[in-house]
N, C-alpha and C positions, 0 to 999 in steps of 0.2 A: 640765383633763380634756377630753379628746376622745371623744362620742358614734361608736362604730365600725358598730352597728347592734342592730335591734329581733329581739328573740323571742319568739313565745308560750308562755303556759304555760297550757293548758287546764285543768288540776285541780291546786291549784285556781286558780281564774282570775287570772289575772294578766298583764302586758306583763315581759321581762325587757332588760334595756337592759344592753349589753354595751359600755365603755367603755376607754379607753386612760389611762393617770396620764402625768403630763408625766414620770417617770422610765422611760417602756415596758411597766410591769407593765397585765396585761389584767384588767380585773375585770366585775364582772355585780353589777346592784341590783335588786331587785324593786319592782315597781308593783303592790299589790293590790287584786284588782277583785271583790273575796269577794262584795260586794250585787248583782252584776251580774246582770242580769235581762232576759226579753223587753220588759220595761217601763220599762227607763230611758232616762234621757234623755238620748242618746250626746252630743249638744252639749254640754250642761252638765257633762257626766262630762269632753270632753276637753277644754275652757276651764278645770276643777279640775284637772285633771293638769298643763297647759302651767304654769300658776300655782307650783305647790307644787314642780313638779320644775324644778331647777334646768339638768340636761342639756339638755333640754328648748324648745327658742323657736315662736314662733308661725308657723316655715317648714315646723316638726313636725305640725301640725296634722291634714291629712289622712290620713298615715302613721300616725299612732294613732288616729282614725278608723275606717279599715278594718281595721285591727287588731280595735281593738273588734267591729268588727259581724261579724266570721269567730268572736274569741271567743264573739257572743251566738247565732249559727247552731250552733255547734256545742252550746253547752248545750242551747241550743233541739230538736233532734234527740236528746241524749243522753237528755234529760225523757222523752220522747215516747217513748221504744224501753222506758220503764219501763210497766209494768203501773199505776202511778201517776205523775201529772205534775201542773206546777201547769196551771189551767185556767184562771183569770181572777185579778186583783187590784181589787179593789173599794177607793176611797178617797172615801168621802161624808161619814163622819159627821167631826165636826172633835173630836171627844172617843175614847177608848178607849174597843173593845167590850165589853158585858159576856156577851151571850149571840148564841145563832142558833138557828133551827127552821126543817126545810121543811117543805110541806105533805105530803099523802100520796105524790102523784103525783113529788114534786119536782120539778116545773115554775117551783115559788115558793119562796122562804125569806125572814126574816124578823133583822131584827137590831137589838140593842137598846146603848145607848151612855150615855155620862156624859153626852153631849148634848142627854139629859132624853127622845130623841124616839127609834123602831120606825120604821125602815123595811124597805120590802117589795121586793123584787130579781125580778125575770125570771132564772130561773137561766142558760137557753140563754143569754140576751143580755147578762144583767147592767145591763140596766136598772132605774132606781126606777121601780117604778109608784107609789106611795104614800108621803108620810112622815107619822108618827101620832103628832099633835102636842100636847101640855093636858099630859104631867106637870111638875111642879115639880121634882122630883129624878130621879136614877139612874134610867134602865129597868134594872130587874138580870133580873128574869125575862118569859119570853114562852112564847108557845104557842099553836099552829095548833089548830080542833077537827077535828081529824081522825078520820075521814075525810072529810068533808063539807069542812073550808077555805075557807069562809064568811066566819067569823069567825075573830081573834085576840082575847088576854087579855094584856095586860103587866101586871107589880107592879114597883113602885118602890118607893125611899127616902121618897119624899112620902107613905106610910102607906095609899096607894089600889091599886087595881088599876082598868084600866078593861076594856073589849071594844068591840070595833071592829068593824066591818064591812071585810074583808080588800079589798072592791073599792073602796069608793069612798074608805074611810080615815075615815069617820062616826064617834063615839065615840057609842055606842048607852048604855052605861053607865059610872059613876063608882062602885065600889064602896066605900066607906067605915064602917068599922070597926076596925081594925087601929091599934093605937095604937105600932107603930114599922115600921121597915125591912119591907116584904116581897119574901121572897127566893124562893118557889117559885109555879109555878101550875100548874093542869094545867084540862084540861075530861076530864067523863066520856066513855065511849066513842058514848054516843049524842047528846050534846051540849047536852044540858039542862040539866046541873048543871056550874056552875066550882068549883075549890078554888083556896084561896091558904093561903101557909103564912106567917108572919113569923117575926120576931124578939122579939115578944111572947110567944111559948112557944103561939101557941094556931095552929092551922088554922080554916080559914073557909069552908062551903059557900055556895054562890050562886044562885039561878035565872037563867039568861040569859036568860029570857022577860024577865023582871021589874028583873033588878038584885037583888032581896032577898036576907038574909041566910037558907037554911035552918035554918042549927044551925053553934055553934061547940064547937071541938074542944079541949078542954083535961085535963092531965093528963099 
């Protein structure tokens, strides 16, 4: 088989490679580039492609290449012409996420992972400011007290919820009571009182002055 030349295919992404058979017939095989992103990483993408494709030698290199990167301008512009597009890709935590919250302003948000640990993002930048570290299991739930964004509350699997001070990432409280999984939390609107919900069938009110249990909710 003789490679005769390259095509794009913008939607969906792909390289089209249009070749010769030793009996004359012309054929076309597709290269699919479906994960292709402003964020990959065109080296590695075209060292996997030279590898697996057999048309394909290491003379190819550049030529798919530039290929790629007219591909990722063009999606890149298509995003962007939409009323919605992606805006950042975030890769920190090394577990699946379980949850997210920003603050009121959305300047901050918040995410919680198998990784036992909440961290805090710069939304503009997509920086960590903070990772909020002591639980033992799942963060599954989170939650900014908004409006204020002070503080955070997560509930995990480890049967706690803690609150945190959103700037410096201090664990201010260790709430304990809850004798399984807790999957919801919230704080009241003036920020006084936390709730957690679990898997124990009961709800749990809080003081965030204090840490203390108000009153539990069962029934």
């Amino acid at each position: 088989m003789k490679l005769r030349r390259f095509l794009l295919r913008y939607y969906p992404p792909g390289i089209i490679l249009e070749y010769q058979r030793r009996n004359g017939d012309i054929e076309t095989k597709s290269i699919d580039l479906l994960t292709l992103s402003p964020e990959s990483d065109v080296d590695a993408l075209v060292d996997q492609i030279i590898l697996e494709e057999p048309l394909l030698s290491d003379s190819k290199k550049d030529v798919v290449r530039k290929m790629i990167y007219k591909l990722m301008d063009k999606l890149d512009g298509h995003n962007r012409s939409r009323k919605f597009y992606l805006y950042k890709i975030l890769r920190a935590h090394i577990l699946p996420l379980t949850n997210c919250a920003f603050n009121k302003s959305g300047s901050k948000f918040i995410t919680g992972s198998y990784d036992r640990t909440c961290r805090v993002w710069d939304t503009m930048t997509g920086d960590e400011l903070v990772s909020l570290e002591g639980h033992r299991n799942v963060v599954y739930a989170l939650a900014f007290n908004n409006p204020f964004g002070d503080k955070i509350i997560t509930g995990s699997f480890d049967k706690t919820a803690r609150i945190w001070d959103a700037e410096s990432g201090q664990c201010l409280h260790v709430l304990v009571g809850h004798t399984t999984e807790i999957v919801c939390v919230a704080f009241s609107p003036r920020g006084t009182v936390a709730a957690t919900g679990s898997m124990d069938r009961t709800a749990k009110l809080w003081s965030v002055d204090t840490g203390a249990i108000i009153a539990t909710l069962e029934g």
